[in-house]
Residue, then its C-alpha position, 0 to 999 in steps of 0.5 A: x500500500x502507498x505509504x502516503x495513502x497509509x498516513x492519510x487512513x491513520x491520521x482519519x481513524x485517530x481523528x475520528x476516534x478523538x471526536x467521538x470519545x470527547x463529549x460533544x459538550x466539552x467545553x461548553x456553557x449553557x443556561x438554566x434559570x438565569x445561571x450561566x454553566x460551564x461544562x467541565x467534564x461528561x457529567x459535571x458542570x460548574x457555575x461560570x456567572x449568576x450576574x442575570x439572577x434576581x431574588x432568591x436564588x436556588x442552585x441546584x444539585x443537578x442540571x440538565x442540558x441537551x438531554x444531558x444531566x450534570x452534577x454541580x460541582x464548583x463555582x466561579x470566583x465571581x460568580x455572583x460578584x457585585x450582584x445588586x439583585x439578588x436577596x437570598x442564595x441556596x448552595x448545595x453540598x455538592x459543591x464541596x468549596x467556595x474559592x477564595x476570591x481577592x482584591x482589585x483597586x477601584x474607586x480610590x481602595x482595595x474592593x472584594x472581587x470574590x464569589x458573593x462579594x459586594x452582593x448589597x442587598x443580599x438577606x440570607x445564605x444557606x449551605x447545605x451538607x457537603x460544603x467544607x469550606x469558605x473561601x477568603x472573602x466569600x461574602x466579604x461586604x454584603x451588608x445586608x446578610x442578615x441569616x447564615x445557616x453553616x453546614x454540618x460539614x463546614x471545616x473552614x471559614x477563610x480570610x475575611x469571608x463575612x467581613x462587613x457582613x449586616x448579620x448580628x450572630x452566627x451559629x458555629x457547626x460542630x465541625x468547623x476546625x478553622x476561623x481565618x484572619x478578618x473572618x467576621x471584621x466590621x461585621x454586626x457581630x454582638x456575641x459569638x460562641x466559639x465551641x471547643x472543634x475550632x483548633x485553629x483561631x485567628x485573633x483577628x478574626x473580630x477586628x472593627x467588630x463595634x456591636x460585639x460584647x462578648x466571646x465565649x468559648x467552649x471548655x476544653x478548646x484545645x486553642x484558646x479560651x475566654x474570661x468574662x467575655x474577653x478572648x485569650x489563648x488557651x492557659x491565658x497567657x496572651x490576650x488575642x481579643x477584647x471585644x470593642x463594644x464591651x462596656x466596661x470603662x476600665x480594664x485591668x489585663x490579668x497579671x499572668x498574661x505576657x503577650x497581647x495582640x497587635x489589635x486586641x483593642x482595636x475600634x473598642x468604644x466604651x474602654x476608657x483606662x486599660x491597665x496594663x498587667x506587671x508581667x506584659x511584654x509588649x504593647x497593642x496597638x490602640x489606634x482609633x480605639x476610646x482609651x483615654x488614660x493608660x496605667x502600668x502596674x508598678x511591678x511591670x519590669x518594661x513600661x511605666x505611665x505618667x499621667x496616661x501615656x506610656x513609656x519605656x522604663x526608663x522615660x527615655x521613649x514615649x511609647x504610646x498616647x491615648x487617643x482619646x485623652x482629652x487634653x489639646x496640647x501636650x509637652x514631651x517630658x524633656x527626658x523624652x529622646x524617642x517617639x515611636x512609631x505611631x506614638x500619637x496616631x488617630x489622636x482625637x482631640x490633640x491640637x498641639x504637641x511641643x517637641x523638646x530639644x532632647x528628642x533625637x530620634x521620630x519613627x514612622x506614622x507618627x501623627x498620623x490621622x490625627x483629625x483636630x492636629x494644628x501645630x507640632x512644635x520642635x524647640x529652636x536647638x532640637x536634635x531631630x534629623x530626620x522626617x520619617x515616612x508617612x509622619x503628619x500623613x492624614x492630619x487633615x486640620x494641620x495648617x503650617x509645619x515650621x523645622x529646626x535647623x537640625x533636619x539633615x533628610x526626609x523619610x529617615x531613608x527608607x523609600x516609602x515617603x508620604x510625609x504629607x500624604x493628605x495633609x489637605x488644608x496644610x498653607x506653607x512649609x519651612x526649614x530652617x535656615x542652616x539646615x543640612x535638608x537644603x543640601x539633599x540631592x533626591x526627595x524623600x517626600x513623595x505626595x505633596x500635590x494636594x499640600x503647601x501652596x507655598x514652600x519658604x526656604x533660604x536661597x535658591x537651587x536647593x533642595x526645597x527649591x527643586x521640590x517645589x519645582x518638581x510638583x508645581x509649587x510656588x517657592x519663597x527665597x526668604x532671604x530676598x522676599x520679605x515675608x509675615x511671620x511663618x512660625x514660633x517656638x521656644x528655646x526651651x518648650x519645657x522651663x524649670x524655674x524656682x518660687x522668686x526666681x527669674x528666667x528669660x525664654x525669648x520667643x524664635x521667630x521663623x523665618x530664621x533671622x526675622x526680627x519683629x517687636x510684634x509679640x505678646x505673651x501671657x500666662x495661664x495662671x499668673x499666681x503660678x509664673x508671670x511673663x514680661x513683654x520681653x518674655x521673661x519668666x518670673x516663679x510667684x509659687x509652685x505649680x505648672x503654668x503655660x506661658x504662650x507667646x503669639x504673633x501680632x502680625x496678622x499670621x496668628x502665629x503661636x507658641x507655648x512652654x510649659x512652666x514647672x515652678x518648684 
């Protein structure tokens, strides 16, 4: 036979026996009740898209299709995404997995793109036996879930699967073994029962919860466990979760307990004092949390409080400010020569704060979010010299930033900028003249389009110059422009004074150089420490007194000092 003529009956009969042994449906997609299948093998299907369904949704178990009958066995990742319309869904148990969906950025943030994600006005979902685990950010932002019926089966709830779910309880199967990060956060949550089968909880699995009051746990839980409603791991040595909307004013962490989560005291809003226990080995993060006053038991070998703010042992670093303290203007004690990261940050009612000179050393976030922030102060001979990352980021009330001559760098070199990031109603920056910044080749700041309509600075083709350049702003040579007063400080922002005695604590003037006769000072309490029109300080009887010193020139420029008569 013709060796050619050969090939060609080969090539025809595995071609044909190709076409015949794939169904002729193989990869395909249908219709049934307004749900998009695909097919994914001779007897199964999954379900590729529900974007066309309205009201209560059943999936089924099994669908038919050109005289074919399919088992459902999977579903899309965003199968019912952004689905407005919908407002109850069924899932069967042959569907054993939700997938875990993820996030896209839109409109400005990070959105849920996951199989029910942003389903608004969706009330109930029921799963049924078989399903053994929800993906991450299933059900991530559908605010209407009001009911969830778990199954019998369910193993595992993934990362931020019901976040900022409408429901208000959920009822946990005896089969479920693990609870992800954000599972329930910013969920209407006001109790939650966690029995002792779930061996693996996350501690953030509550975070931003406002509604919830209490978690119990079931005896014998081999992971964690729970006293008078608050969430520890299972011998009680460390605090994972106090539920933000506990009532209690107080709270004393138990004396045995040695670590606390980073968030344990996230968004809580009825805590005004937290004690920190004496064997406590780190803090927690209390950031947009009701704390008012802090204390540290006497025996706690690291920290130590004065007058409810926290600081290392030795009082060289402050370590944490309450955010809801309700005083406007705070002093760093002058033994102060670091702050944190995040020291100060979501600050409710902080105005002012006076940086001392012996502070040497700013971390990151520092202010950040600080919401009625006008003034942060440095004293005239500050040793700081470094701006750090994201530092006055989202104080949205500051209005001018004055720096001391000590500022060598912005973003404390490590690349992410954001200084000033929405800093929105800020007029003007200046440096001080002498500063080694003037001198820095590449710019650390990295959003300052929406801040400083103006830049002052001393001289021209410096580094403040070619900022202002590089995102369209005007710049001021302070040395040739005659300018009203951009600032105040003090040499000392803290002065130490006896009964009868007198000090000079003249006002300086920024921009650097600037002379002005323009000046008023005064006191809070002249019984306490009096001040001259020169600025000079004069002891009447013990006690602290602020003396303010404010431009008459029309800038309404101000400075303080705090004044300790002993």
């Amino acid at each position: 036979m013709n060796k050619h003529l050969l090939s060609h009956i080969i090539a025809t009969v595995f071609l044909g026996l190709f076409f015949f042994s794939t169904p002729a449906s193989a990869a395909a997609t249908f219709t049934v009740d307004n749900i998009v299948y695909s097919v994914s093998s001779d007897s199964e299907v999954s379900v590729k898209s529900g974007k066309a369904c309205t009201g209560n949704v059943v999936i089924p178990e099994t669908v038919e299709n050109a005289g074919r009958q399919y088992t459902v066995t999977r579903i899309s990742g965003t199968a019912f995404n952004k689905n407005k319309k919908i407002t109850s869904v069924t899932i069967p148990g042959t569907i054993k997995k939700i997938p875990d969906g993820d996030y896209v950025w839109e409109n400005g943030r990070d959105c849920p793109r996951a199989t029910f994600s942003n389903c608004s006005k969706l009330k109930k979902v029921i799963l049924e036996n078989g399903i053994e685990k929800i993906g991450n950010n299933a059900f991530e932002e559908c605010t209407s879930l009001r009911d969830v019926i778990l199954p019998d089966t369910l193993r595992e709830i993934g990362i931020s699967s019901f976040a900022d779910a409408g429901f208000s309880s959920i009822t946990i199967p005896k089969s479920l073994r693990k609870i992800g990060q954000n599972a329930f956060s910013e969920s209407n949550l006001k109790s939650f029962y966690l029995p002792a089968n779930v061996v693996d909880t996350n501690p953030s699995a509550f975070t931003g919860c406002k509604k919830l009051e209490s978690i119990d746990v079931e005896e014998g839980n081999p992971d964690c466990s729970s006293r008078n409603g608050v969430l520890y791991n299972q011998d009680g040595t460390e605090l994972w979760f106090y539920p933000a909307g506990r009532r209690n004013r107080k709270f004393n962490i138990p004396d045995n307990v040695t670590f606390i989560e980073f968030f344990a005291f996230y968004e809580t809003q009825y805590l005004k004092t937290l004690v920190i226990g004496k064997a406590c080995q780190n803090l927690p993060s209390c950031q947009k949390c009701s704390i008012a006053a802090f204390k540290v038991h006497k025996d706690n070998s690291l920290f130590t409080s004065e007058d409810g703010v926290i600081y290392e042992k030795s009082h060289r670093t402050l370590l944490e400010y309450p955010p809801e303290k309700k005083t406007k203007a705070f002093f760093v004690p002058e033994d102060v020569s670091r702050i944190e990261d995040g020291a100060f940050s979501t600050c409710k009612y902080l105005k002012e704060v006076y940086i001392c000179s012996n502070v040497s050393k700013l971390r990151g976030s520092l202010f950040d979010r600080c919401s009625s922030l006008e003034r942060v102060i440095f004293a005239r001979d500050s040793k700081i010299k470094d701006i750090p990352y994201a530092c006055f980021a989202d104080s949205t009330n500051l209005k001018s930033i004055c720096l001391p001559k000590s500022i060598q760098s912005f973003n404390d070199k490590s690349g992410y900028g954001s200084e000033f990031l929405e800093c929105t109603n800020m007029k003007t920056l200046y440096i001080a003249k002498g500063a080694k910044v003037y001198k820095q080749k590449s710019f650390g700041i990295q959003t300052l389009s929406s801040a400083f309509p103006v830049i002052y600075g001393h001289g021209n083709k410096n580094f403040l110059s070619r900022l202002a350049k590089s995102f369209d702003l005007e710049y001021v040579n302070v040395d040739k422009s005659q300018t009203s007063i951009l600032g105040l400080t003090f040499k000392d922002t803290i002065l130490h004074i006896g009964v009868g005695e007198t000090k000079r604590n003249p006002a300086v003037i920024y921009p650097t150089g600037m002379k002005s006769k323009q000046l008023t000072y005064s006191s809070s309490n002249s019984k306490i420490a009096s001040v001259n029109k020169k600025g000079t300080v004069t002891g009447i009887s013990t006690g602290i007194c602020v003396i303010t010193v404010r431009a008459a020139d029309g800038s309404k420029e101000l400075a303080r000092c705090q004044v300790k008569v002993e």
